[in-house]
C-alpha positions as a printed NumPy array, in Angstrom:
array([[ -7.235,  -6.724,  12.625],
       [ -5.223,  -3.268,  12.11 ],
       [ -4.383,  -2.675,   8.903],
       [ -1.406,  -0.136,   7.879],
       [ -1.973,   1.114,   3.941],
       [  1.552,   2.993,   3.278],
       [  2.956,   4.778,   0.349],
       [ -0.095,   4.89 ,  -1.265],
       [ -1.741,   8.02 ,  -3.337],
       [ -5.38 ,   8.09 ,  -1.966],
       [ -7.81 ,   8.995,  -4.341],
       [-11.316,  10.601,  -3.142],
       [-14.194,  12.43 ,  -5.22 ],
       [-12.867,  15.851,  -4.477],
       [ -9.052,  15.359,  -4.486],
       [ -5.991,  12.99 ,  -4.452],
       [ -3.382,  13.274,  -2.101],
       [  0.097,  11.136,  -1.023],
       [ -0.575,   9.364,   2.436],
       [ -0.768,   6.336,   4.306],
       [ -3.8  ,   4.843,   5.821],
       [ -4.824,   3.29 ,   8.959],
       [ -7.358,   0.711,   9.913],
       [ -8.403,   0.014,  13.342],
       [-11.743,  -1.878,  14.351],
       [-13.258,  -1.856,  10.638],
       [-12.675,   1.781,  10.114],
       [-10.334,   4.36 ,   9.052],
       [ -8.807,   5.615,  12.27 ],
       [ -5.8  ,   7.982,  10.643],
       [ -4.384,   9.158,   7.661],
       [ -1.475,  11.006,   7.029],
       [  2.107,  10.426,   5.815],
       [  4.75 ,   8.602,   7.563],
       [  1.899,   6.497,   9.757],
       [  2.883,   4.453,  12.164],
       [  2.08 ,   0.293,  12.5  ],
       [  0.641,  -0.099,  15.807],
       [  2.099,  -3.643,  17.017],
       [  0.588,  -6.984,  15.119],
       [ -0.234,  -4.708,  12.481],
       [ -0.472,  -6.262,   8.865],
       [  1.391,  -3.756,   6.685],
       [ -0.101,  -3.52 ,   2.842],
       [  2.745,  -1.829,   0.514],
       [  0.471,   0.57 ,  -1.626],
       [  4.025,   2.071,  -3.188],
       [  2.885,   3.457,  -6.88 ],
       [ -0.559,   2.28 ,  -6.633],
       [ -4.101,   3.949,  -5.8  ],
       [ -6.187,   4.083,  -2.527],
       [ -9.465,   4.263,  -2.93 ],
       [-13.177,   3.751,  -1.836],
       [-15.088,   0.233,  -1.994],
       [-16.909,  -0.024,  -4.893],
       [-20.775,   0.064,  -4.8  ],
       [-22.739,  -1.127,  -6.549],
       [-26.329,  -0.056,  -6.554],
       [-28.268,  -2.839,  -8.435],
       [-27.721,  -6.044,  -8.219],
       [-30.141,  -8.865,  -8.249],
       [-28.697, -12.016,  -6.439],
       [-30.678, -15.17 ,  -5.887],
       [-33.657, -13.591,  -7.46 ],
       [-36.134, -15.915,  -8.555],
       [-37.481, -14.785, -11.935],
       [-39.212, -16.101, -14.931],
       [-39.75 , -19.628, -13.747],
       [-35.861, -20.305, -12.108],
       [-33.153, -18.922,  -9.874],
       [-30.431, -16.341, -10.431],
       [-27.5  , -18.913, -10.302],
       [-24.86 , -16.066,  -7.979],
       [-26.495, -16.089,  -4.195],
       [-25.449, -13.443,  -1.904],
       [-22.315, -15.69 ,  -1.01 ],
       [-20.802, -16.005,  -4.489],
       [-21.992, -12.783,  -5.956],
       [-20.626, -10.817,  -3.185],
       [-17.532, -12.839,  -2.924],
       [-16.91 , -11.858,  -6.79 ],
       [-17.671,  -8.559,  -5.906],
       [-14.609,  -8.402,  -3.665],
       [-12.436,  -9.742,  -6.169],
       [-13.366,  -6.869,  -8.283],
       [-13.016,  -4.325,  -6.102],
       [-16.59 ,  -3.662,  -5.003],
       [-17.192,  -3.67 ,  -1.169],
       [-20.992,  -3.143,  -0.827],
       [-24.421,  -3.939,  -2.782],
       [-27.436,  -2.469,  -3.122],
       [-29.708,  -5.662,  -3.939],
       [-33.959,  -5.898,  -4.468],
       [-36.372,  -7.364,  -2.69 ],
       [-38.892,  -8.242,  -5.626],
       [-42.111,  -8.993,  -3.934],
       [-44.93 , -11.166,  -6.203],
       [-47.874,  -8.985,  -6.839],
       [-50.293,  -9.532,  -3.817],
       [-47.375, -11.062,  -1.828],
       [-47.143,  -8.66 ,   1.225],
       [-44.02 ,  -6.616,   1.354],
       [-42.716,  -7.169,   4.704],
       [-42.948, -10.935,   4.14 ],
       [-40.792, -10.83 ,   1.122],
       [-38.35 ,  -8.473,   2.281],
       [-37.622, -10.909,   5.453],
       [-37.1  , -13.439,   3.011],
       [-34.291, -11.347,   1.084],
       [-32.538, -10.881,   4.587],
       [-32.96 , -14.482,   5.123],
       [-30.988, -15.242,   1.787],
       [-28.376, -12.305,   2.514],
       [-27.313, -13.387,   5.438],
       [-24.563, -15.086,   4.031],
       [-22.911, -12.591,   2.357],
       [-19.591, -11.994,   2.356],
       [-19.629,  -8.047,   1.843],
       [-21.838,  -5.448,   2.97 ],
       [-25.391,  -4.477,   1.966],
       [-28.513,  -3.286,   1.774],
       [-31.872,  -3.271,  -0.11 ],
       [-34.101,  -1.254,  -2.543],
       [-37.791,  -2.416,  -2.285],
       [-40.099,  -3.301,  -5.146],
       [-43.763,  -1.879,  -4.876],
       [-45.082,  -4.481,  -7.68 ],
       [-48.904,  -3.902,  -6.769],
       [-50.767,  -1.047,  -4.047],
       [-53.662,  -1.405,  -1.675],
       [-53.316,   0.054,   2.003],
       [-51.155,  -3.062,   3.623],
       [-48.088,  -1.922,   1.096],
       [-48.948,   2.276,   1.949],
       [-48.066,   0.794,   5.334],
       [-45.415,  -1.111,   5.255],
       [-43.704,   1.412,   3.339],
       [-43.617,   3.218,   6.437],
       [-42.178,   0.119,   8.746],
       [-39.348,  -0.367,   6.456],
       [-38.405,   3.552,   6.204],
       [-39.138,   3.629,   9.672],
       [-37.657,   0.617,  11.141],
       [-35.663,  -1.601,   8.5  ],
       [-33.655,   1.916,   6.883],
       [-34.919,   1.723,   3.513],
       [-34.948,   4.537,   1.778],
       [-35.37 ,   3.9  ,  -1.878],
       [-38.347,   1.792,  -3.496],
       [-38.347,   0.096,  -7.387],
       [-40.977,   0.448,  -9.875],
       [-40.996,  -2.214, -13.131],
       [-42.466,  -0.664, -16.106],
       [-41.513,  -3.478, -17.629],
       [-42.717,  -7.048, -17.218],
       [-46.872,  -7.195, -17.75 ],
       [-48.894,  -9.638, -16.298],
       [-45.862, -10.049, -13.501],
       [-44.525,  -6.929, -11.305],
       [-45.344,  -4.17 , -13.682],
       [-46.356,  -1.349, -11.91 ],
       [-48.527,   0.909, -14.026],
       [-49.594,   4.662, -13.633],
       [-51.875,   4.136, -10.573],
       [-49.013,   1.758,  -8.499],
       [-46.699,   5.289,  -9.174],
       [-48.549,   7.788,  -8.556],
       [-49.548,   5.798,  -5.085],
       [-46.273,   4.602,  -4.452],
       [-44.263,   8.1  ,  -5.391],
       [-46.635,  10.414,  -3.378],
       [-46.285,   7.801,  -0.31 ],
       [-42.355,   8.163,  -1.195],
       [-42.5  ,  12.038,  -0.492],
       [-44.103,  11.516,   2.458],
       [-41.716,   9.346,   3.972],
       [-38.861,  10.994,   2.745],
       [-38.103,   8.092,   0.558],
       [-36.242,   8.2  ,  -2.996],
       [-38.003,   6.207,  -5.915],
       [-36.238,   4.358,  -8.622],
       [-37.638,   2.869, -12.021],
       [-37.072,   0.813, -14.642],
       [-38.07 ,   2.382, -17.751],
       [-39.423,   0.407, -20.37 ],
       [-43.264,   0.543, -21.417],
       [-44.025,  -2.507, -20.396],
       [-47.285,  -2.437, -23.066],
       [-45.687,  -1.61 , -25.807],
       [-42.741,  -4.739, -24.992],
       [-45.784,  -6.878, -24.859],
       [-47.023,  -6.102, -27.776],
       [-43.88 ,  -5.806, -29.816],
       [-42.788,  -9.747, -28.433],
       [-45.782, -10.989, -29.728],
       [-46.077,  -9.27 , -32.891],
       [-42.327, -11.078, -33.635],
       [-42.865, -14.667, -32.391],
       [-45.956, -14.614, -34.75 ],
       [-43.555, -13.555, -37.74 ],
       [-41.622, -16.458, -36.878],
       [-38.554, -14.147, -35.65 ],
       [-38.618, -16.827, -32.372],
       [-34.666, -16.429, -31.118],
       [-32.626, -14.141, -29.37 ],
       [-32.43 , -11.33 , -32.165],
       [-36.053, -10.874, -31.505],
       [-35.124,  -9.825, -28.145],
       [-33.769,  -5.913, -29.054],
       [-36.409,  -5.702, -31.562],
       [-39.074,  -5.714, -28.78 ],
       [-37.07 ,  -3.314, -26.799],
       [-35.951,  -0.596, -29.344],
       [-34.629,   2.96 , -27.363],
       [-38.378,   5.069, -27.995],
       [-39.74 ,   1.942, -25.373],
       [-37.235,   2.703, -22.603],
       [-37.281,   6.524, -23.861],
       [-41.306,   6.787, -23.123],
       [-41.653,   5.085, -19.766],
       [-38.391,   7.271, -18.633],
       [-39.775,  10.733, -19.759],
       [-43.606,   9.664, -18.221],
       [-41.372,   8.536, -14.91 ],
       [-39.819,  12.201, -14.67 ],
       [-42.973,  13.706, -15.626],
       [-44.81 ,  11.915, -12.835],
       [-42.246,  12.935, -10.476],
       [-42.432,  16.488, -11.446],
       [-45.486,  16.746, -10.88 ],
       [-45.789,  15.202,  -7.527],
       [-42.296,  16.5  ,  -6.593],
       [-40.006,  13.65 ,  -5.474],
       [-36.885,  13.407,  -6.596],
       [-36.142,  10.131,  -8.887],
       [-33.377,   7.454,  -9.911],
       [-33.473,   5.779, -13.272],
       [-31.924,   2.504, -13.24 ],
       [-29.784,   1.414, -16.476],
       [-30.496,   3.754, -18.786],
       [-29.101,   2.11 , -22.097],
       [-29.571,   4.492, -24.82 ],
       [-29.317,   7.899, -26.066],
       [-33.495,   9.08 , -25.928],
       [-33.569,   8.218, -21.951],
       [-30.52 ,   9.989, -20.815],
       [-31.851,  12.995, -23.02 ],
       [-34.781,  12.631, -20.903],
       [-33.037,  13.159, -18.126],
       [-30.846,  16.088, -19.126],
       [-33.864,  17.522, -19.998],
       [-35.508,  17.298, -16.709],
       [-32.08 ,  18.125, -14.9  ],
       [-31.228,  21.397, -17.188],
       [-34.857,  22.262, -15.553],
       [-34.056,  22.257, -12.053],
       [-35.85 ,  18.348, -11.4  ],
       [-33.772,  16.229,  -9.059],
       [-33.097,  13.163, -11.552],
       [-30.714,  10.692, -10.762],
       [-29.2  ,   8.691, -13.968],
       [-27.579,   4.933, -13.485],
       [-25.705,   3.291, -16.875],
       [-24.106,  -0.286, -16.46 ],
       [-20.797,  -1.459, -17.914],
       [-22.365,  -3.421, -20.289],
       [-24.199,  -0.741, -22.245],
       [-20.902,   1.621, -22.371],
       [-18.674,  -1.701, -23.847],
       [-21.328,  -3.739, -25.952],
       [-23.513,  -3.436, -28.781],
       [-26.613,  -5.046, -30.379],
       [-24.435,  -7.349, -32.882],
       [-24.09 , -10.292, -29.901],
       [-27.845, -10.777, -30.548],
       [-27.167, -12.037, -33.936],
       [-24.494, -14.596, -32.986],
       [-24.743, -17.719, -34.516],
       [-24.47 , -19.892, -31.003],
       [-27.659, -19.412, -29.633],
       [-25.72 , -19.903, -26.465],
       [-23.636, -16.804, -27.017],
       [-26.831, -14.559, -27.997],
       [-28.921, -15.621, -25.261],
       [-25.788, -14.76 , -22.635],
       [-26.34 , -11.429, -23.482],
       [-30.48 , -11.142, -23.047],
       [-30.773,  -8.456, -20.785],
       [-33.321,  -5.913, -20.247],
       [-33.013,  -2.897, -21.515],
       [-30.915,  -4.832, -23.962],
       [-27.647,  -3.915, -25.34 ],
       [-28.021,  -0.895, -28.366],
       [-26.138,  -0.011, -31.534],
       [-22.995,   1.701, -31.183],
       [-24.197,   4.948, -31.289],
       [-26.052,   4.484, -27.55 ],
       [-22.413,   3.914, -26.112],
       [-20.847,   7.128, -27.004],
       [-23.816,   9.012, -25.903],
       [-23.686,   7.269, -22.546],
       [-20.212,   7.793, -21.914],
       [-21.18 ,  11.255, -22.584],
       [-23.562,  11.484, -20.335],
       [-20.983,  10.013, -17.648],
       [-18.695,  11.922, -18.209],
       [-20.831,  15.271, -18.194],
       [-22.535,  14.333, -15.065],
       [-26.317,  13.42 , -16.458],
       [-25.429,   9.997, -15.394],
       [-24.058,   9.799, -11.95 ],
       [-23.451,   6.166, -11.07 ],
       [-22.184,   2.935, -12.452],
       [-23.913,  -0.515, -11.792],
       [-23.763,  -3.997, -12.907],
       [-27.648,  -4.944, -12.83 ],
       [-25.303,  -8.065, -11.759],
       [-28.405, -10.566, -12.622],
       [-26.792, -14.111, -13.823],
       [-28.184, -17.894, -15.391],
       [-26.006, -20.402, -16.193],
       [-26.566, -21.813, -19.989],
       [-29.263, -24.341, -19.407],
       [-31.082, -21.955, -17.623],
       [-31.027, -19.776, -21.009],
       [-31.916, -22.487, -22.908],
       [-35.802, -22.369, -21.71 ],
       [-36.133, -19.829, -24.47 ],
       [-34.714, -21.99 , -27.34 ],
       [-37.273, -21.851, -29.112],
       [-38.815, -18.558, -28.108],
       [-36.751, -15.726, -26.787],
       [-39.304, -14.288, -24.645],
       [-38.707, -16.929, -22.134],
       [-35.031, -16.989, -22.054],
       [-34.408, -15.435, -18.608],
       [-33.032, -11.737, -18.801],
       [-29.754, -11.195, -17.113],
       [-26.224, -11.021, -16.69 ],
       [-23.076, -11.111, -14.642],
       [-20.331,  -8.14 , -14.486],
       [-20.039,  -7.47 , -10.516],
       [-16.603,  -8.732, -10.642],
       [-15.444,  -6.773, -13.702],
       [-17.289,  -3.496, -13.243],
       [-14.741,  -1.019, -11.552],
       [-11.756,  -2.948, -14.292],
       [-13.461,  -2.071, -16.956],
       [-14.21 ,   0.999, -16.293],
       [-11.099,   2.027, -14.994],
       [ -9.685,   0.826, -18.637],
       [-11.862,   2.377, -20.285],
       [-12.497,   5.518, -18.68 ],
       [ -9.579,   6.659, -16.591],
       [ -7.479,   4.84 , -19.072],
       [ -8.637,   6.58 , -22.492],
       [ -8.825,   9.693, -21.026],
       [-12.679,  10.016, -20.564],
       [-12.558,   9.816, -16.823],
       [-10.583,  11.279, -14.464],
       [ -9.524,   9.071, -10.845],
       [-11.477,  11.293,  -9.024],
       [-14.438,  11.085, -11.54 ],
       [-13.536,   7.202, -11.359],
       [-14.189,   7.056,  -7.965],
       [-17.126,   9.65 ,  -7.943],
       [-19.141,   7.422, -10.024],
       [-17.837,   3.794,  -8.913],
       [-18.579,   4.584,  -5.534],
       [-19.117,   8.107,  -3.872],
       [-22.083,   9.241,  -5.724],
       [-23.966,   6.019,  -5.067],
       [-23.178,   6.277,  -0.957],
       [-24.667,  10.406,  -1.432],
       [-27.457,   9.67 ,  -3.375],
       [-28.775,   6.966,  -1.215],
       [-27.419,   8.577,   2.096],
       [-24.52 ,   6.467,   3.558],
       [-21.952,   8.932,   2.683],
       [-19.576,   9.333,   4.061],
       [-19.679,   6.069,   6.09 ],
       [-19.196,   4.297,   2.711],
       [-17.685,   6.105,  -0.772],
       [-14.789,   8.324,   1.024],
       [-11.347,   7.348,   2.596],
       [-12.1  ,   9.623,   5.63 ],
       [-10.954,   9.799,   9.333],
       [-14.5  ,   7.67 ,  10.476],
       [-15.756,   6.239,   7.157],
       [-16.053,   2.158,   7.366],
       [-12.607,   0.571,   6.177],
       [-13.707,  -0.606,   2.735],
       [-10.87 ,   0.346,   0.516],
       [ -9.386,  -0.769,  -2.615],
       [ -5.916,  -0.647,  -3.263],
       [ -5.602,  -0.265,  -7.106],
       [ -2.804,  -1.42 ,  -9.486],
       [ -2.676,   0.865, -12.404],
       [ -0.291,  -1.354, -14.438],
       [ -1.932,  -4.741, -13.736],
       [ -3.244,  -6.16 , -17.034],
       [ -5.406,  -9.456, -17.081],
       [ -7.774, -10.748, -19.589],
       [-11.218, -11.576, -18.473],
       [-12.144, -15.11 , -19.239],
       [-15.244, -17.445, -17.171],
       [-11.901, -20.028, -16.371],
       [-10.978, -17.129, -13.86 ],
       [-14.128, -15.329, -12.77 ],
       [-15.146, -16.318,  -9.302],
       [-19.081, -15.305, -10.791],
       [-20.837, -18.275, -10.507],
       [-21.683, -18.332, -14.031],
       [-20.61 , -20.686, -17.182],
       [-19.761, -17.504, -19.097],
       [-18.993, -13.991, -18.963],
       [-20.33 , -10.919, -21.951],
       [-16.867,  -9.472, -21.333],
       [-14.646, -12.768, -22.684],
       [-11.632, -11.901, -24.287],
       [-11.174,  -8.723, -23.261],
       [ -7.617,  -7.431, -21.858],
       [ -7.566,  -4.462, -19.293],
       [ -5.211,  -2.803, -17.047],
       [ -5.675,  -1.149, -13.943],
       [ -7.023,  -3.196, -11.046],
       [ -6.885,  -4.439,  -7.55 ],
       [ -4.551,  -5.773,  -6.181],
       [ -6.268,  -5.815,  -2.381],
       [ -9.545,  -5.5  ,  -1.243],
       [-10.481,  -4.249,   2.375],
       [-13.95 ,  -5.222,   3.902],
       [-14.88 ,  -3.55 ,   7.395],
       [-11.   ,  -3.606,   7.735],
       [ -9.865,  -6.965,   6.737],
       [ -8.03 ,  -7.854,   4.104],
       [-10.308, -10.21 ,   2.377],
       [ -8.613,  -9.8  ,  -1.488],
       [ -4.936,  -9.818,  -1.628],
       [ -2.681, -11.253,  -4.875],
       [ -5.331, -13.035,  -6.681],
       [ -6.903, -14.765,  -3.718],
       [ -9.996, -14.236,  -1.62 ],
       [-10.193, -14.279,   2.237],
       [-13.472, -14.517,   3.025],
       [-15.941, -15.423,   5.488],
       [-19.441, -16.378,   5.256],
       [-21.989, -14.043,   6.596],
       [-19.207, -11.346,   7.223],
       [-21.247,  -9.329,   5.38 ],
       [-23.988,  -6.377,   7.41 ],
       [-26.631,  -5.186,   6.459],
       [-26.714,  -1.299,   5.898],
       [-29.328,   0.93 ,   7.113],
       [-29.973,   3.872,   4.871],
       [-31.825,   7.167,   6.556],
       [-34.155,   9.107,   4.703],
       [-33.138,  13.106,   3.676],
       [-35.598,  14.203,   6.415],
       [-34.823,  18.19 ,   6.463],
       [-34.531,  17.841,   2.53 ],
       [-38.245,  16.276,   2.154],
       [-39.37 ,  18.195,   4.772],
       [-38.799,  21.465,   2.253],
       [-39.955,  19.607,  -0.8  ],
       [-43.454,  18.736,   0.927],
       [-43.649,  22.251,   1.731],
       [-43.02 ,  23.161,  -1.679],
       [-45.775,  20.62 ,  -2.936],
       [-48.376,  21.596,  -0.559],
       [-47.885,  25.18 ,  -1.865],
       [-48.289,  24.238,  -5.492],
       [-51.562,  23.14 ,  -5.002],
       [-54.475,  24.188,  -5.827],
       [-56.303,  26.722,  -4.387],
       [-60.161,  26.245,  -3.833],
       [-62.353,  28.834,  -4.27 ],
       [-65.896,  28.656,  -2.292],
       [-69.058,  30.371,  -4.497]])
């Protein structure tokens, strides 16, 4: 399918310009004003409205089996949702069981993806270390183009990984040319805290913040970056949620460390009080890890957005229908933590960013998309409307209002933490690998449409970074 985009305003990272666009065999072939159609051309009228990049989104968790069921959005619905919203790729997790080797269960997450609708691609977990995983680390750099692997600091007696797992997994990282990602939260000091509550009796979901409070996710951040200085690979922190962790990262930015800082929707738009709902249905929606923090936390993350500490936007798009909460009724450390927002991300932030004034459209776009593709190295394939890049575009309504309600979601999910809420600004058509697959209110799509993305390594980058490590070592001295 060609697809003509005319009398649009496209907006990049760097700058927004008047011009039409041109699609031709799932990529951008022209762009300039006063395009032609070529014949059997479907023509989108863009007239007063934005053209812009896919979104990305770089964590989302679809299908994932986790404490003792199954994320309810598969790669079909989730990334069908996605489209709806505005958000042309994913960057999903393969979650490996400790001892399970890595290449089996990363075959297993292509297995499941194959019937996505949109494109992605995968981070790997390293939830345990012995020489098989120092290997296959290598075969999936080498030969599946992975170039970022997960680290939970969360979640003992399951895929925690603790100092040793880093420091292995990190310094194997560098050598590859590999980024590495955490999530920050001592997963000790959660353990502790959840069971030093249930035995008070505190046994539902307001127990849930309580055994996550900001100095837990603040002290397995700063050890994170500290590890990584040391060893010298550069580092992504996934939903940072609260004031302590981004200052963290400032900190280890303002020093010259390459840090990389993700927030979600969620913790810019909503605060601790949903935890103390009286419909234990409502609270446990919202049981999330890191969980949502006291007002305060949200102003300091949109300052960190909007000052560049935090450099992309996610979802942690992780969803359970009702009964599937309901396994922690009676004790909220077994209410599964996740929830859905793939669907409303780029809305919601364009309300409440580009629309208050705290974003610009080209930040908007730097953060929904562009930085994501450059920091895990598919840029400018994906993130850019450029002569070349792969024809995932939004076209954006600014004055389209709707409010968000689970009767008009296409998440999979029997509720959404954003109910109620009214926005303007979204799309009105979504373009995967040059089809129209979002268009009016209604999706297009086809099952297993979707590709899977290979992401290179930073080879020359590394290469000077090793160098720099090997002459920060220690010299020996021979008596």
């Amino acid at each position: 399918m060609n697809v003509l985009i005319k009398g649009g305003t496209v907006i990049n990272a760097e700058r927004s310009v008047r011009a039409d666009v041109l699609c031709k065999g799932g990529v951008i072939a022209d762009i300039g004003e006063g395009l032609k159609a070529p014949r059997g051309s479907t023509v989108v009228d863009a007239g007063g409205q934005y053209v812009m990049p896919g979104g990305i989104d770089p964590h989302t968790h679809m299908q994932l089996p986790f404490m003792g069921t199954i994320a309810s959005d598969d790669f079909y619905s989730g990334t069908a949702a996605g489209l709806a919203g505005g958000t042309t790729m994913i960057i999903d997790f393969v979650i490996p069981n400790p001892q399970q080797n890595i290449m089996d269960a990363y075959r297993q997450w292509r297995e499941w993806a194959e019937k996505s609708v949109a494109d992605y691609s995968f981070h790997v977990a390293i939830t345990w270390w012995d020489e098989t995983v120092h290997a296959d680390m290598e075969t999936l750099v080498r030969e599946h183009g992975v170039n970022s692997f997960k680290h939970f600091m969360a979640y003992k007696g399951a895929i925690m990984a603790d100092d040793e797992i880093l420091v292995n997994s990190f310094t194997r990282a560098l050598e590859l040319g590999a980024i590495v990602t955490v999530h920050a939260e001592n997963g000790e000091l959660v353990y502790q805290l959840q069971q030093k509550l249930y035995e008070q009796g505190l046994t539902g979901p307001e127990a849930h913040p309580l055994s996550r409070p900001p100095e837990v996710e603040a002290e397995a951040a700063n050890r994170a970056i500290r590890i990584a200085e040391v060893l010298r690979v550069p580092l992504y922190v996934v939903h940072n949620s609260c004031r302590q962790s981004l200052e963290a990262i400032t900190r280890a930015r303002n020093e010259g460390q390459r840090v990389f800082g993700e927030v979600l929707v969620g913790h810019l738009l909503i605060d601790d009080s949903v935890y103390r709902h009286k419909d234990f249905d409502v609270a446990a929606a919202h049981v999330m890890s890191p969980p949502f923090r006291e007002k305060e936390h949200q102003a300091a993350l949109w300052r960190g957005l909007q000052s560049g500490n935090l450099q992309t936007t996610a979802t942690d798009h992780c969803c359970f229908f009702a009964d599937q909460k309901a396994a922690g009724k009676d004790d909220f450390r077994l209410i599964p933590n996740g929830t859905a927002g793939i669907e409303n991300r780029m809305e919601l932030l364009w309300h409440h960013g580009v629309g208050t004034g705290r974003l610009t459209m080209n930040e908007f776009v730097r953060v929904t998309s562009t930085n994501a593709a450059q920091i895990f190295n598919i840029y400018p394939r994906k993130g850019s409307i450029s002569v070349g890049a792969d024809a995932d575009i939004v076209v954006w309504d600014p004055a389209a209002t709707k409010t968000i309600s689970v009767k008009t979601h296409h998440q999979n999910v029997d509720y959404n933490i954003f109910e109620g809420m009214t926005v303007t600004g979204g799309a009105s058509h979504t373009i995967s690998q040059g089809n129209i697959v979002y268009a009016d209110g209604k999706l297009d799509v086809e099952r297993g449409a979707g590709r899977y993305v290979d992401r290179p390594v930073f080879a020359p980058y590394y290469d000077a970074l090793k160098i720099q490590a090997e002459r920060a070592r220690p010299v020996s001295v021979q008596r």
